[in-house]
C-alpha positions as a printed Julia matrix, in Angstrom:
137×3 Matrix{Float64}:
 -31.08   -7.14  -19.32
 -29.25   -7.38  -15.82
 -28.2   -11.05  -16.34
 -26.74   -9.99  -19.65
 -24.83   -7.22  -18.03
 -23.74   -9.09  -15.14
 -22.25  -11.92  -17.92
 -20.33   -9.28  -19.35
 -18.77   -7.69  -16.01
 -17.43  -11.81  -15.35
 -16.41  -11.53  -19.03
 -14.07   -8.38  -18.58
 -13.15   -9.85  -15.39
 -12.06  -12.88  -16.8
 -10.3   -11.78  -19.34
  -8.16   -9.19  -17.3
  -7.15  -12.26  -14.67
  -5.81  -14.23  -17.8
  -3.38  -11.54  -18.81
  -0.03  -12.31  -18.86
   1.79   -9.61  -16.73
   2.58  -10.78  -13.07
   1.97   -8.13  -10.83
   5.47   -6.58   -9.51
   7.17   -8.67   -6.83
   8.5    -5.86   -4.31
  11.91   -6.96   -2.28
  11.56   -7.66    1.07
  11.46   -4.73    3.46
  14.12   -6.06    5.87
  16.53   -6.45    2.31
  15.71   -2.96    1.42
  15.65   -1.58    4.75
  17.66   -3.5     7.51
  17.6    -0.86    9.93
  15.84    2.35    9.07
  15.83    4.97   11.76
  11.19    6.24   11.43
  10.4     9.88   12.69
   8.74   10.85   15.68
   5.11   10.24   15.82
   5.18    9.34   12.04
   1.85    7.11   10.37
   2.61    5.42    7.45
   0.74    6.86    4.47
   1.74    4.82    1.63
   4.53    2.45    0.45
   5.33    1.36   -3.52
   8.35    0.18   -5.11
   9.62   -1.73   -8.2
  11.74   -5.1    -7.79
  14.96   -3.51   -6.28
  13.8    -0.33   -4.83
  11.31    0.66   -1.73
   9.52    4.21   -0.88
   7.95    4.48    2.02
   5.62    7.72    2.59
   5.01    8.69    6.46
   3.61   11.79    7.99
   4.63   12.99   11.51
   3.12   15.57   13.72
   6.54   16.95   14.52
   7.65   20.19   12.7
  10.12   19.56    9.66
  12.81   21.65   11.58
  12.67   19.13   14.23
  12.43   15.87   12.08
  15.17   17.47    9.88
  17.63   17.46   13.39
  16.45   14.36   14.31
  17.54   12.33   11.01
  21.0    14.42   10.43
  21.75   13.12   14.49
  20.88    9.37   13.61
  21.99    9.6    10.42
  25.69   10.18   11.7
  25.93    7.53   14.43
  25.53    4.02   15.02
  27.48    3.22   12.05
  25.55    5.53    9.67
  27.21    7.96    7.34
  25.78   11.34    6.18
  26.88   11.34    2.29
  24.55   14.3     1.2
  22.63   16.71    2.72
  20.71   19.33    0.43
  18.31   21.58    0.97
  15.76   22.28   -2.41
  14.71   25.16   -4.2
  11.15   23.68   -2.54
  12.11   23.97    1.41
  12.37   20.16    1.48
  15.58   19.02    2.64
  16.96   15.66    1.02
  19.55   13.22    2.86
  21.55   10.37    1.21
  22.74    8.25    3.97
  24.75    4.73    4.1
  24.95    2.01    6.61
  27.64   -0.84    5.8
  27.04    0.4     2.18
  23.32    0.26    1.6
  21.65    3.27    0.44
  18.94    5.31    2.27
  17.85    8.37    0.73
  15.28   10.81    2.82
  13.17   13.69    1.41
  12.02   15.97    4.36
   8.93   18.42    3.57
   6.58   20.21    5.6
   2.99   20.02    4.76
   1.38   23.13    3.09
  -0.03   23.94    6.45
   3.44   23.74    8.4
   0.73   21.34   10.56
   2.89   17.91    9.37
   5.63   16.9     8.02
   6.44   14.23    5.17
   8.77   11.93    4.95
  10.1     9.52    1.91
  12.27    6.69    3.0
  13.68    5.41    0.07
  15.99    2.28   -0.1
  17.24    0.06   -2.96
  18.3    -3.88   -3.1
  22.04   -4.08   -2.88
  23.18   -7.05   -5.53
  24.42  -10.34   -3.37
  28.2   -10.34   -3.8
  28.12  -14.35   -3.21
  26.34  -14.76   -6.14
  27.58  -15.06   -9.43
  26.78  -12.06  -12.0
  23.48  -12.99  -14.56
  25.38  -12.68  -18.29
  24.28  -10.72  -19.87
  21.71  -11.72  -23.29
């Protein structure tokens, strides 16, 4: 019986390697994010994406007020611009910030606690100007 059952798991797992979805390719970090400013004392806690688009998840020990004053200060020097800064019906406060044109969006919560705070980096791909535009199908 455990022979028979160990067939079948290689079955299933065979059959789920031959599918023919590729798993996403996410963009390189450096594309997505040439120069992005971390919090203090921040651990990463999870990154995902798509093909043009990074979020990166980090939690730092420093209290939202204080990673909030930290990211509106780099966020408008160094060649940075502050485009939008919003605080939400939830507390969080979101940024949209540009450097030479590419995107950074931050999402600034404090942990239920008030122990941590969150952060969400999120970046997209800006399209290559040298090349020429895919027509469209």
């Amino acid at each position: 019986m455990i022979p028979s059952k160990i067939w079948a798991g290689l079955a299933v797992l065979t059959l789920l390697a031959c599918t023919d979805e590729k798993p996403i390719e996410l963009p390189e970090f450096s594309r997505v994010f040439p120069n992005l400013p971390l919090p203090p004392n921040a651990s990463v806690v999870s990154r995902t994406g798509s093909a043009d688009a990074l979020q990166l998840t980090l939690m730092s020990r420093v209290k939202a007020a204080d990673v909030e004053a930290y990211y509106r200060s780099v966020l408008t020097r160094n060649g940075w611009r502050l485009v939008n800064d919003q605080r939400q019906r939830d507390g969080g406060v979101a940024l949209l910030a540009e450097l030479k044109g590419q995107p950074l969006w931050v999402r600034i919560q404090s942990t239920d606690d008030s122990i941590a705070t969150i952060v969400e980096l999120s970046g997209a791909v800006l399209p290559d100007s040298t090349k020429p535009a895919k027509a469209s199908s």
